[in-house]
C-alpha positions in Angstrom: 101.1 121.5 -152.3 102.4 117.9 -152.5 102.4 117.8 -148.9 99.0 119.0 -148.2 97.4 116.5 -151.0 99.1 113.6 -149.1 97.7 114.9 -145.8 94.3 114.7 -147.2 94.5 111.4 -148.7 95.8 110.1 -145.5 92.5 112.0 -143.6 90.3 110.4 -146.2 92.2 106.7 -145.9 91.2 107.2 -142.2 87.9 108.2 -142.7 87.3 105.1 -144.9 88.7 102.8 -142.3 86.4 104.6 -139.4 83.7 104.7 -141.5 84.3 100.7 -142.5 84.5 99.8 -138.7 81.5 101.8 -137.7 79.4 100.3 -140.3 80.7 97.2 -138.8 80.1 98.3 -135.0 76.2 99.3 -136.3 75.8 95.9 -138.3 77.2 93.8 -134.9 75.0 96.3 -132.5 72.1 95.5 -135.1 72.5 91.9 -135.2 72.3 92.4 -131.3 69.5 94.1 -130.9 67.7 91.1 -133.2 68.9 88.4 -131.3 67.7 89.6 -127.7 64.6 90.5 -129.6 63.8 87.5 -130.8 65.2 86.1 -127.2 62.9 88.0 -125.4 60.0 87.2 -127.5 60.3 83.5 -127.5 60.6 83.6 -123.8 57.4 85.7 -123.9 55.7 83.0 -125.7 56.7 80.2 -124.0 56.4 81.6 -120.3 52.8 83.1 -121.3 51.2 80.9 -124.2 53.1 78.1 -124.9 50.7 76.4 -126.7 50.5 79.4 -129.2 51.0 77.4 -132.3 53.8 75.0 -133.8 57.2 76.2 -132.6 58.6 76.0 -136.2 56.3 78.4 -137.6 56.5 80.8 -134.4 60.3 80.5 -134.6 59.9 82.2 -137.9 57.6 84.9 -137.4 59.6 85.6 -133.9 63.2 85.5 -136.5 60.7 87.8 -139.0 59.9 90.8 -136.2 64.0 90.0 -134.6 64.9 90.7 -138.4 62.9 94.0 -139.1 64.1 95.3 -135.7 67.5 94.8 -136.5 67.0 96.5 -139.8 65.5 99.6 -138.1 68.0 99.7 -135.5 71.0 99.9 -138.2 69.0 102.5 -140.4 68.5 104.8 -137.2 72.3 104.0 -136.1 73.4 105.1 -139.7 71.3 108.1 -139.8 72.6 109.2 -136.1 75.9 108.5 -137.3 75.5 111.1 -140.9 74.1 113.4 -138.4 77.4 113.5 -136.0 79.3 114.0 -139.0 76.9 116.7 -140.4 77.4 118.3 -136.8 81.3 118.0 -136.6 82.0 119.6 -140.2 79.7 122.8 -139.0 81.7 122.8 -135.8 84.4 122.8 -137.9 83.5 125.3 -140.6 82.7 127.8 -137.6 86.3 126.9 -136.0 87.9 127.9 -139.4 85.8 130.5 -140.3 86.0 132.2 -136.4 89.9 132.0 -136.9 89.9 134.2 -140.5 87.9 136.4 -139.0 89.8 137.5 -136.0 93.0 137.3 -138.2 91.3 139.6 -140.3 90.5 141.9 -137.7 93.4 142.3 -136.3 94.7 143.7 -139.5 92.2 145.8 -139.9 92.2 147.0 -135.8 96.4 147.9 -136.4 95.9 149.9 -139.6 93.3 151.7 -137.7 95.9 152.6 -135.8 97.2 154.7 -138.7 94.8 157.1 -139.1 94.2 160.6 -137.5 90.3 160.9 -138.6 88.7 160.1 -134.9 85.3 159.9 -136.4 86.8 157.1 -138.9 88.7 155.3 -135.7 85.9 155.0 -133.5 83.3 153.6 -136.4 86.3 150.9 -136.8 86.6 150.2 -133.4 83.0 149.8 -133.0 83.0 147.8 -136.0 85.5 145.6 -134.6 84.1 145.3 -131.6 80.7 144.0 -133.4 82.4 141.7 -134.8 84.0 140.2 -132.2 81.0 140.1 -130.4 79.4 138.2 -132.9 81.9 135.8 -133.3 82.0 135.2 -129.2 77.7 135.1 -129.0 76.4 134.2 -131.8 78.6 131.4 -133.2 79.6 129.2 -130.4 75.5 128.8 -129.8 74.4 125.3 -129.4 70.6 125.6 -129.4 68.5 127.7 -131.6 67.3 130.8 -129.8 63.6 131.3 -129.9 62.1 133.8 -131.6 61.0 136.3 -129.2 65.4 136.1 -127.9 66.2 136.5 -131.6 64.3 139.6 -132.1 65.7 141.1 -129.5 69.6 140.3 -130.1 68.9 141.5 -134.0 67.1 145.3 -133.1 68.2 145.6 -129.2 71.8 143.9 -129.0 74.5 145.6 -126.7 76.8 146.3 -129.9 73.5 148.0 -131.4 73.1 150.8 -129.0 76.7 151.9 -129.0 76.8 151.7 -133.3 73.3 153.9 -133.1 75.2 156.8 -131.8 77.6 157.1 -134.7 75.8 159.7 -137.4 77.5 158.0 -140.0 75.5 154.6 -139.4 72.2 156.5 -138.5 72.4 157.9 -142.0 73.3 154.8 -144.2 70.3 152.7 -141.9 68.1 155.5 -142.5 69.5 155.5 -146.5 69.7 159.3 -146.1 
């Protein structure tokens, strides 16, 4: 237990640190962003209107738009970045939650082994094997299915057809 608690701490001292440098990376990128901005827009001026106004008081609206850029560019930087992490803990929550699964499984595929009752034996196995498939198709997806493909993977699946002919799953879908 002690061992595990200083594992975490040392994942969570190195998350901080990460997270500390990549607020750092998004402030410099940011800051960046402004300064070619307002770069860009002062050359603009000068190349196109040069005698827009005084160049103290264009200076500062040019620093103004150079500062609300820079602002926008971290807030969408920082949201990307939540959103990575939001996507890597799923990924790793499905990992996790794949691998109980198919150790569970495989206990419950070797005690099938035990029994003599074919009719019990094959609703395992087909059982199993639903799993499984789901565990193969279904979680690894990267992009939402539409609709339409949905439908047809929840009432026409491949695992669907072969559970159909078991009378004991016809009669608890049918609740008779």
């Amino acid at each position: 237990m002690v061992h595990s608690a200083a594992t975490r701490r040392g994942a969570g001292e190195r998350s901080w640190s990460s997270r500390s440098h990549s607020q750092l990376t998004t402030a410099l990128i940011a800051l960046g962003v402004g300064l070619v901005c307002f770069a860009i827009t002062e050359l603009l001026h000068s190349l196109l209107v040069p005698d827009i106004g005084r160049q103290k008081e264009r200076w500062l609206a040019e620093a103004i738009a150079a500062l609300a850029v820079s602002l926008l560019t971290a807030k969408l930087m920082a949201v990307m970045r939540r959103q990575h992490e939001a996507t890597l803990a799923r990924l790793q929550v499905i990992s996790e939650i794949n691998h109980h699964i198919r150790n569970a499984l495989m206990a419950i595929s070797a005690s099938a082994d035990l029994t003599s009752d074919e009719r019990c034996l094959r609703l395992i196995s087909e059982s199993v094997e639903r799993i499984d498939w789901a565990l193969r198709e279904i979680l690894p997806r990267e992009q939402p299915l539409p609709e339409e493909a949905r439908s047809r993977l929840m009432f026409h699946g491949t695992w669907r057809s072969s559970v159909r002919s078991t009378p004991e799953v016809k009669m608890n879908r049918t609740g008779t």
